[in-house]
TORKE-865037 format. One record per atom (N, C-alpha, C): residue in one letter; atom name; residue number from 1; x negated, y, z negated. Coordinates in pm, whole numbers, plus 50000, padded with zeros to 5 digits. Layout:
BEGIN
resn;name;resi;east;north;up
A;CA;NUM;X;Y;Z
...
This chain:
BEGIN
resn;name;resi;east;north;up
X;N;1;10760;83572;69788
X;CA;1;10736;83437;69844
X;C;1;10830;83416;69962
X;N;2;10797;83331;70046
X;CA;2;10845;83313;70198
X;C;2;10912;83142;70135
X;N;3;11036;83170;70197
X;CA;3;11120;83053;70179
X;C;3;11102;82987;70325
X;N;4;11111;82857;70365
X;CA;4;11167;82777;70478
X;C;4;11228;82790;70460
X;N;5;11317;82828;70567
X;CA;5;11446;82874;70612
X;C;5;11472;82816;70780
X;N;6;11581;82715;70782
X;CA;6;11654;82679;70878
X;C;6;11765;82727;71005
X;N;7;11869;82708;71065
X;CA;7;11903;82681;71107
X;C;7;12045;82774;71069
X;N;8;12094;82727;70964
X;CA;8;12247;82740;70915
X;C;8;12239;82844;70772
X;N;9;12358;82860;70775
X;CA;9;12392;82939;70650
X;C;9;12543;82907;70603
X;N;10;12592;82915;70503
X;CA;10;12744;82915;70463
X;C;10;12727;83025;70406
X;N;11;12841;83078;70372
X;CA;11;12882;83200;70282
X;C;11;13049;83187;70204
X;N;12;13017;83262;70093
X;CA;12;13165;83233;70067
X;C;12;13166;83367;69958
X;N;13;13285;83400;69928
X;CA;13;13264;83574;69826
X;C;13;13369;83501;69677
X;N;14;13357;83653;69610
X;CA;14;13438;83624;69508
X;C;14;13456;83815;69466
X;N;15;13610;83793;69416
X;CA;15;13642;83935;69442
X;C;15;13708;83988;69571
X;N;16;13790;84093;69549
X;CA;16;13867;84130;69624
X;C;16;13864;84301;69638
X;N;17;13800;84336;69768
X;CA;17;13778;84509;69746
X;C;17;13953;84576;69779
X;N;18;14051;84554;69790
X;CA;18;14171;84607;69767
X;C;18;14225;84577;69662
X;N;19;14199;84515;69557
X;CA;19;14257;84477;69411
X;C;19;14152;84530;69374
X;N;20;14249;84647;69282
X;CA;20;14211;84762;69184
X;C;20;14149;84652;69026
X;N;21;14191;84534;69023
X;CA;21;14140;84469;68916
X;C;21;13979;84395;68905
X;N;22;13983;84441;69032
X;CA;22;13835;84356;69057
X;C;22;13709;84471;69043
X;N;23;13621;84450;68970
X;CA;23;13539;84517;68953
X;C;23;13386;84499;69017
X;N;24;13415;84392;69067
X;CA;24;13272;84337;69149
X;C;24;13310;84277;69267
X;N;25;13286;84286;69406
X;CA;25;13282;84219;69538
X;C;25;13171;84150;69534
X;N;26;13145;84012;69516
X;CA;26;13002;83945;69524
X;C;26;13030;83852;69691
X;N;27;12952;83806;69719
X;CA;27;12917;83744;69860
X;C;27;12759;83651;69838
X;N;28;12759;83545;69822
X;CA;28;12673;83421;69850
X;C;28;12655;83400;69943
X;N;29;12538;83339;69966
X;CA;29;12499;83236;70108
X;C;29;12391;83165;70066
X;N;30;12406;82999;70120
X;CA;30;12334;82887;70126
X;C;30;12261;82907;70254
X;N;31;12139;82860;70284
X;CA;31;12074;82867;70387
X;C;31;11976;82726;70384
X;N;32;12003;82686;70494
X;CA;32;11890;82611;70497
X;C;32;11873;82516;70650
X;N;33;11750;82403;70706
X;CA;33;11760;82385;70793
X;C;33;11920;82292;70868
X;N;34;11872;82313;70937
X;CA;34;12035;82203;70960
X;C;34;12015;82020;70958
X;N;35;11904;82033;70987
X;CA;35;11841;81888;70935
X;C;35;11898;81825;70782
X;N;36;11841;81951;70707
X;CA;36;11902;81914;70567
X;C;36;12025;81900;70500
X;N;37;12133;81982;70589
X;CA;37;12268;81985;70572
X;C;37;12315;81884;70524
X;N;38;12278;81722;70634
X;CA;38;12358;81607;70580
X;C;38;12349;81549;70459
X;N;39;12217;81570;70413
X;CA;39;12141;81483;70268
X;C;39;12240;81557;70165
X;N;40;12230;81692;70177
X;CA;40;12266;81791;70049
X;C;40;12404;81763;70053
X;N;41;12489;81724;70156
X;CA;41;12648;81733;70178
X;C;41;12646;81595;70077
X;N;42;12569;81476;70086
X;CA;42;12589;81364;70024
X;C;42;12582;81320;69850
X;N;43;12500;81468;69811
X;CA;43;12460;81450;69716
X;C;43;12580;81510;69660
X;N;44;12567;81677;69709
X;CA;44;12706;81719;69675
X;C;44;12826;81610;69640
X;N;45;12909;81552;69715
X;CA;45;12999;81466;69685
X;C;45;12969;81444;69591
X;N;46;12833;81300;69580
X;CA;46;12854;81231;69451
X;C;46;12850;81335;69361
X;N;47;12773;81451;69325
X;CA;47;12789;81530;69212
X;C;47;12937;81572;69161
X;N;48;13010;81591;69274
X;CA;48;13153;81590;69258
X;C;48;13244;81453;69189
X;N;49;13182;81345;69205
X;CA;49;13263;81225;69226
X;C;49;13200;81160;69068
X;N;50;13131;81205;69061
X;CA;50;13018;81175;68899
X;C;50;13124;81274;68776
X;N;51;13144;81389;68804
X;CA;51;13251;81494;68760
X;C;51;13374;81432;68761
X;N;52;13415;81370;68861
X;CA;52;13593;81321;68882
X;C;52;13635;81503;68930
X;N;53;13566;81550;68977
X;CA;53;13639;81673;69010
X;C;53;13653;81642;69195
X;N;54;13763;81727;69208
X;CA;54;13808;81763;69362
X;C;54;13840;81922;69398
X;N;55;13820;81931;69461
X;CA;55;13768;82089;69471
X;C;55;13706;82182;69380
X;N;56;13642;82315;69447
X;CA;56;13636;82403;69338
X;C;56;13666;82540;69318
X;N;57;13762;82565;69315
X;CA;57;13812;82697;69273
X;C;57;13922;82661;69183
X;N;58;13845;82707;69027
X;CA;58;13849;82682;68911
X;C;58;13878;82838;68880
X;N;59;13965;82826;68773
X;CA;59;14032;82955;68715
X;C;59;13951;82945;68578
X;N;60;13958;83092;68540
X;CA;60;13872;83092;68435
X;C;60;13879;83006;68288
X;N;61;13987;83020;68216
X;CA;61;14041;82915;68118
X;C;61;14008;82735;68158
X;N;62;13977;82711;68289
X;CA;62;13933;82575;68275
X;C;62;13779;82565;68209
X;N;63;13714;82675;68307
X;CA;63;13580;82704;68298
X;C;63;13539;82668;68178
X;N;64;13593;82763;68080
X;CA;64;13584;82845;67910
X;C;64;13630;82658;67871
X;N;65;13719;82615;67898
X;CA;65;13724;82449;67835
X;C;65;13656;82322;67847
X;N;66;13603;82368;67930
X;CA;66;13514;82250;68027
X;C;66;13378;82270;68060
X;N;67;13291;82247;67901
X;CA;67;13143;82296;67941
X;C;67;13116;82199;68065
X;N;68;13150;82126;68068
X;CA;68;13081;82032;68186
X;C;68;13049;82047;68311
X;N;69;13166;82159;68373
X;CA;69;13178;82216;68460
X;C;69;13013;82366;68465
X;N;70;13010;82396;68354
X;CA;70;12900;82437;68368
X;C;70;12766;82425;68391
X;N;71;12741;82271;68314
X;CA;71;12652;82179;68369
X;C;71;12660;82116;68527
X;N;72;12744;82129;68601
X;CA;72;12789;82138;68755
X;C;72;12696;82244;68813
X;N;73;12744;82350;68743
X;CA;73;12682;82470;68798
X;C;73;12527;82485;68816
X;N;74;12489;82440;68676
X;CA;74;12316;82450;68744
X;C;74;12287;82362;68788
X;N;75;12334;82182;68781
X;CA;75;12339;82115;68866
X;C;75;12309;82121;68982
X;N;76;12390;82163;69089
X;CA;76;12428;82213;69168
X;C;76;12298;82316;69226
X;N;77;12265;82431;69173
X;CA;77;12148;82482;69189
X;C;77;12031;82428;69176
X;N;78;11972;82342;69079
X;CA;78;11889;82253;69111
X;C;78;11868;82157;69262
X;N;79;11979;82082;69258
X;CA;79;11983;82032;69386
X;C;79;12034;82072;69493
X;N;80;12022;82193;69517
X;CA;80;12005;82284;69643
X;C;80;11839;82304;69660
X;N;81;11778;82389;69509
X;CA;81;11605;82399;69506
X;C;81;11528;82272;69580
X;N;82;11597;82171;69520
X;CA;82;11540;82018;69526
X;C;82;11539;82020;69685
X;N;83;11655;82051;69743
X;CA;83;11630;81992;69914
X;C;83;11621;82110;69971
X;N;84;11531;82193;69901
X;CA;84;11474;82331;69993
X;C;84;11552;82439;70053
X;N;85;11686;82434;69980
X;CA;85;11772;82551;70054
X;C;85;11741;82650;69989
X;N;86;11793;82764;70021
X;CA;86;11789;82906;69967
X;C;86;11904;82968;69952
X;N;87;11911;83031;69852
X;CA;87;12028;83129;69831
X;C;87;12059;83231;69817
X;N;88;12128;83301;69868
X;CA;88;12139;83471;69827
X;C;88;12225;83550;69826
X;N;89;12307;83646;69760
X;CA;89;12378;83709;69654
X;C;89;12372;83851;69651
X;N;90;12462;83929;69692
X;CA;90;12488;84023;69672
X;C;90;12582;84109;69624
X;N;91;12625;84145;69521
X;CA;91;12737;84225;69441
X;C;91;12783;84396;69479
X;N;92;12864;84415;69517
X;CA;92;12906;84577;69477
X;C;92;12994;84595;69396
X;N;93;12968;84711;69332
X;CA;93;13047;84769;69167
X;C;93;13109;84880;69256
X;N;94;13278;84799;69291
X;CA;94;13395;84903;69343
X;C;94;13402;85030;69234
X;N;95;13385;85000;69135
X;CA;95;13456;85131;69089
X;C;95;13334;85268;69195
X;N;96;13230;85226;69145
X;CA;96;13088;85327;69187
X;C;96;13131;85311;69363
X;N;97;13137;85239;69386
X;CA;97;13128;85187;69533
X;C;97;13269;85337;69585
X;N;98;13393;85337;69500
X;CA;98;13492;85386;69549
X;C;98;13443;85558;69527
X;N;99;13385;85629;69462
X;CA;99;13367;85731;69412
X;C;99;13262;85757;69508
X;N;100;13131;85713;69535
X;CA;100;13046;85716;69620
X;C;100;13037;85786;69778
X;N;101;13168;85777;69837
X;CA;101;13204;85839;69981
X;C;101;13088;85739;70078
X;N;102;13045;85609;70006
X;CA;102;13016;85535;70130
X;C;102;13090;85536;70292
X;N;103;13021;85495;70417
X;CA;103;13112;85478;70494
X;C;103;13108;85311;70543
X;N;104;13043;85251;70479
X;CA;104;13082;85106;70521
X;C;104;13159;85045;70387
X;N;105;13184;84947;70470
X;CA;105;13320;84901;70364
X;C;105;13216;84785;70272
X;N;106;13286;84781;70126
X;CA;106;13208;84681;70061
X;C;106;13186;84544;70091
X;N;107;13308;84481;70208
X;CA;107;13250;84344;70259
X;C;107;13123;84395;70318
X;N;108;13131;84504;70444
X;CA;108;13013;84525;70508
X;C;108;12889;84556;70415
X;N;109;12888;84595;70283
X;CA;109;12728;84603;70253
X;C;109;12675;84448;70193
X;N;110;12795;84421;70155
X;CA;110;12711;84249;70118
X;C;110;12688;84165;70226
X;N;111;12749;84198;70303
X;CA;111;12712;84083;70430
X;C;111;12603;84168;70489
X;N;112;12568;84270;70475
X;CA;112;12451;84305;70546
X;C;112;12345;84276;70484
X;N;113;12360;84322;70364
X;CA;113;12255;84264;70277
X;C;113;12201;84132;70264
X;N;114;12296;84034;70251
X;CA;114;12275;83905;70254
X;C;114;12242;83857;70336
X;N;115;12267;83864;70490
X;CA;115;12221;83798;70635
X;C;115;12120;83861;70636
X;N;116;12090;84041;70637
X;CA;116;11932;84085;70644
X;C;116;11800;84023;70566
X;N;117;11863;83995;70450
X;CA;117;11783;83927;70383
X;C;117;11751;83759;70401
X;N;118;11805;83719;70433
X;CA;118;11801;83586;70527
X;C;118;11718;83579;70663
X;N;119;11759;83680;70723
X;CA;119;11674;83725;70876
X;C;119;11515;83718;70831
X;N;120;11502;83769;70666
X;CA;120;11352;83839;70675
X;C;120;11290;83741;70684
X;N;121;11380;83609;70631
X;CA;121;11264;83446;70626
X;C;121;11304;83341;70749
X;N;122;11364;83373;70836
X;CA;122;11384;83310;70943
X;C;122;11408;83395;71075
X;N;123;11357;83341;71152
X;CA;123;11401;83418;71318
X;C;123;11475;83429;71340
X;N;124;11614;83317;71312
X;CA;124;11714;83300;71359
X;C;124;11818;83257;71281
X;N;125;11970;83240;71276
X;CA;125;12034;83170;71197
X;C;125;12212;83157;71235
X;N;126;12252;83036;71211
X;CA;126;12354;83014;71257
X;C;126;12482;83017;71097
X;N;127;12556;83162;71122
X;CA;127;12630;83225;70989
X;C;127;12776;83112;70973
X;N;128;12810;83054;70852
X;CA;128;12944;83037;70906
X;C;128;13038;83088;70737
X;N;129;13112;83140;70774
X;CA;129;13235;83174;70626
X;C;129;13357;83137;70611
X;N;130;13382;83114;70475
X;CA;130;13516;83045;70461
X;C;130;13639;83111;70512
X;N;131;13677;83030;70531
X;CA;131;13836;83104;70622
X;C;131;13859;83173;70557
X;N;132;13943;83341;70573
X;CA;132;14015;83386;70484
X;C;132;13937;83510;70423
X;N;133;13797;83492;70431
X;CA;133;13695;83568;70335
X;C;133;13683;83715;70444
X;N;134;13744;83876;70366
X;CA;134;13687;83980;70439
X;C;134;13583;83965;70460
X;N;135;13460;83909;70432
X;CA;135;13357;83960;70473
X;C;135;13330;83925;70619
X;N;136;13393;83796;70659
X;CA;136;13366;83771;70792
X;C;136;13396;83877;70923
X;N;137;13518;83979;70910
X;CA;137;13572;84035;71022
X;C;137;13485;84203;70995
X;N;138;13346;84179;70890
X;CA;138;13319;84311;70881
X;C;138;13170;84283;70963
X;N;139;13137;84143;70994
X;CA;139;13057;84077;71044
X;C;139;13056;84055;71197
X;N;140;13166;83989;71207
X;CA;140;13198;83974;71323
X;C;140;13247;84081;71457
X;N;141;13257;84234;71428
X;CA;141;13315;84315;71492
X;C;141;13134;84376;71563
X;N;142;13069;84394;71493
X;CA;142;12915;84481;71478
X;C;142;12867;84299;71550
X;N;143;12922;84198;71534
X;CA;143;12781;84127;71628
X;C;143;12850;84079;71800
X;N;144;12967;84106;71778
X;CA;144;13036;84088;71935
X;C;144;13005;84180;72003
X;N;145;13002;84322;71938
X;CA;145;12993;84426;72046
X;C;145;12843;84455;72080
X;N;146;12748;84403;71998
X;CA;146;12591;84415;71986
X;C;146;12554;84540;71931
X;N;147;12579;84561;71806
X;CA;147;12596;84713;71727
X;C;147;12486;84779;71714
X;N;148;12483;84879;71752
X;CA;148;12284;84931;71755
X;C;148;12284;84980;71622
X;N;149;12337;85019;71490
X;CA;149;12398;85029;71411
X;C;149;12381;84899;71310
X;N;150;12334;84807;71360
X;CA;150;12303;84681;71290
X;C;150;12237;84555;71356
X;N;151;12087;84616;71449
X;CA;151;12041;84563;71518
X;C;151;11969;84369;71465
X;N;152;11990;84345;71305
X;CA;152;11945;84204;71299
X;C;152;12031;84136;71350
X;N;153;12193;84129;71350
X;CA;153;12262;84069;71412
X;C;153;12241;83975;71548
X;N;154;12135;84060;71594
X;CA;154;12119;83999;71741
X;C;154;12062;83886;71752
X;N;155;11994;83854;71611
X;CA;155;11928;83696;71575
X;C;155;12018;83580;71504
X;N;156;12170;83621;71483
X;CA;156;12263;83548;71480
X;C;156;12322;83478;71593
X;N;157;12265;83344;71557
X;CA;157;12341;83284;71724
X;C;157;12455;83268;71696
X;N;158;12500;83212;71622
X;CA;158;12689;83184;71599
X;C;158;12730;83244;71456
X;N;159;12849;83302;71501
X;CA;159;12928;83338;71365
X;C;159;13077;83286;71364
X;N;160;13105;83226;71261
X;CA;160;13248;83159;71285
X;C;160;13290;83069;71147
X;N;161;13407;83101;71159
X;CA;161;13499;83087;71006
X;C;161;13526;82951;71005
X;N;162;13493;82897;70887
X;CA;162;13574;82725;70881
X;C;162;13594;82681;70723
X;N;163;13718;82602;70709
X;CA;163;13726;82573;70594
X;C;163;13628;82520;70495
X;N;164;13675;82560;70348
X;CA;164;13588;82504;70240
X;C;164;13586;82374;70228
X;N;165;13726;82320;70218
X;CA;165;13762;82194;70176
X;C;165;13634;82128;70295
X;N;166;13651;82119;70446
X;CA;166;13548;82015;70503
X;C;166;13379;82071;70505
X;N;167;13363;82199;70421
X;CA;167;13216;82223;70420
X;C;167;13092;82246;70279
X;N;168;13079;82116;70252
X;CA;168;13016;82149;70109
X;C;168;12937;82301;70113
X;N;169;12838;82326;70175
X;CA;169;12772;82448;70187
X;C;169;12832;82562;70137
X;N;170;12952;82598;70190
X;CA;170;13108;82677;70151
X;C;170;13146;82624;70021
X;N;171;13126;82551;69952
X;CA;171;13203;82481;69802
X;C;171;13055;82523;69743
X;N;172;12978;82566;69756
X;CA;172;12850;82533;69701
X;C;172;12835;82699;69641
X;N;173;12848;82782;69746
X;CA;173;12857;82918;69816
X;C;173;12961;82968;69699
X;N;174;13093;82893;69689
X;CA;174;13216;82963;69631
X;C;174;13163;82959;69455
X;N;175;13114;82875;69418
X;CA;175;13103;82852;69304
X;C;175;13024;82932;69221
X;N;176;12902;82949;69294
X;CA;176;12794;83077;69214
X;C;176;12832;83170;69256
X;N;177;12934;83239;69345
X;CA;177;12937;83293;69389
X;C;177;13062;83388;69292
X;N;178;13175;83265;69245
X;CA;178;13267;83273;69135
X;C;178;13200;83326;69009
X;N;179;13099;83228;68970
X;CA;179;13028;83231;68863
X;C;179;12944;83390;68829
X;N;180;12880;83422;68971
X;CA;180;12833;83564;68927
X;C;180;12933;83651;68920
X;N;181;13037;83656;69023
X;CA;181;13129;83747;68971
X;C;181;13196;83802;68859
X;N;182;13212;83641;68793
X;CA;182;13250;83668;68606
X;C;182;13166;83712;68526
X;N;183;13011;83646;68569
X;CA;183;12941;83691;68486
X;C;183;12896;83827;68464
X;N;184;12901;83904;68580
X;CA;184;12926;84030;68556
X;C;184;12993;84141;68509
X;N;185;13082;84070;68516
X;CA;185;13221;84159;68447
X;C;185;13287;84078;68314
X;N;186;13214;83927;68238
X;CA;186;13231;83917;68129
X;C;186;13171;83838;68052
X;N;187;13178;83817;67913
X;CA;187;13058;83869;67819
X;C;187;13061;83730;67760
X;N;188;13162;83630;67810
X;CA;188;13192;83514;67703
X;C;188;13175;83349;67796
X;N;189;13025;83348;67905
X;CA;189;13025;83232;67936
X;C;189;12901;83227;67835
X;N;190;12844;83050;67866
X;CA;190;12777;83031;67765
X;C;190;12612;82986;67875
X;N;191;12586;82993;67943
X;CA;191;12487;83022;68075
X;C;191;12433;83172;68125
X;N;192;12347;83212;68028
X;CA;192;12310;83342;68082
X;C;192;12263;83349;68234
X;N;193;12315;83484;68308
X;CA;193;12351;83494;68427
X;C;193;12187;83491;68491
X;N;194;12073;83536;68413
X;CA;194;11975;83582;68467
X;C;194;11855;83462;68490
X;N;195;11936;83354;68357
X;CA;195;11852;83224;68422
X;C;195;11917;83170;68554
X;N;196;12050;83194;68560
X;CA;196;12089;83122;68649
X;C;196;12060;83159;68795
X;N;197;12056;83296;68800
X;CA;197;11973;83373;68949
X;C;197;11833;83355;68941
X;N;198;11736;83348;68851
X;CA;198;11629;83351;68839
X;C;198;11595;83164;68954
X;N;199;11690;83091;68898
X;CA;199;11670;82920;68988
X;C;199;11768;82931;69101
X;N;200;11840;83016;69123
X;CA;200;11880;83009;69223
X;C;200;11814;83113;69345
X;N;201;11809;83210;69318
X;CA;201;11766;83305;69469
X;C;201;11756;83435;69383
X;N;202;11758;83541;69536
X;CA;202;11732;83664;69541
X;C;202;11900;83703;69513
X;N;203;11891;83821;69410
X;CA;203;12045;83878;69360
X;C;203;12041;84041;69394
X;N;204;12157;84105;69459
X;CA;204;12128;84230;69440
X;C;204;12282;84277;69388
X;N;205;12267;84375;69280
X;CA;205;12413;84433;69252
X;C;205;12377;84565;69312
X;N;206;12464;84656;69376
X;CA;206;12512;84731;69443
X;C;206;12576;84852;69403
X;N;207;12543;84949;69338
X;CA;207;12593;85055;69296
X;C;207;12542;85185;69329
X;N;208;12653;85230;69449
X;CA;208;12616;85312;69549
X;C;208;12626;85462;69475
């Protein structure tokens, strides 16, 4: 099925490919027109403000205490479906990933994956990632120089890093994005992972 697809994208990861403890590099992205941005930013809040929560990067032990926070979570995915955004998700399994003799680095296969797959339902799209996140500088090197090596890029009009705190899209991004990461690597949330990708988007895990 062909999604409407806009304008914008956020992205945000979870996991760390130089920490030997991390067993999954995942990478999200929200997509949608930019028209819609403002409605979804509004709802967001109140969903936040209905919670009494302020930010979200939540450590796991709150998670595990606070079903409520889980009810956030599909929340949250619902009313993204609701105002027509799209989402998409891509995981690599470092251990396989490290043994493999890949030559792109694991930010670079999720961000390729994820923007290519975005490209396939829109012409065009304007990328942005949370400050701080590798995946951006594995992004940003292949679309400055015009990489023949990664010719969708060229339908990225802007790429550029900005905080979570002022971008719901990015808070939206971090959260399933958190959420698949655990759920992959553990056995004790109470939201099976496959309904939760099944309402949210297209998922790919990565084991090279």
């Amino acid at each position: 099925m062909r999604h409407p697809l806009g304008a914008v994208a956020y992205f945000d990861g979870s996991g760390k490919s130089h920490d030997p403890s991390s067993q999954f590099l995942t990478l999200v992205g929200y997509a949608a027109d930019a028209a819609v941005w403002p409605a979804f930013e509004v709802a967001w809040l109140k969903i936040l403000s209905d919670h009494q929560i302020d930010g979200l990067h939540f450590n796991e032990p709150e998670l595990r205490e606070n079903p409520v926070l889980l009810g956030l979570l599909l929340e949250t995915i619902e009313k993204a479906g609701a105002f027509g955004m799209h989402s998409v998700s891509c995981s690599v399994a470092l251990a396989e990933y490290r043994k493999s003799g890949e030559a792109r680095l694991p930010g670079r296969v999720c961000a390729e994956w994820c923007i290519n797959e975005l490209l396939s339902q829109a012409p065009s799209i304007s990328c942005f990632f949370d400050h701080g996140e590798e995946f951006f500088r594995e992004v940003y090197a292949p679309w400055e120089n015009d990489s023949p090596e990664w010719p969708e890029l060229s339908k990225v009009r802007k790429l550029a890093l900005v905080r979570s705190r002022d971008f719901p899209g990015v808070q939206a991004a971090d959260w399933l994005g958190w959420y698949i990461n655990r759920s992959l690597t553990k056995a004790d949330h109470d939201v099976d992972l496959s309904l939760l990708l099944s309402r949210s988007g297209h998922h790919m895990v990565i084991k090279p």
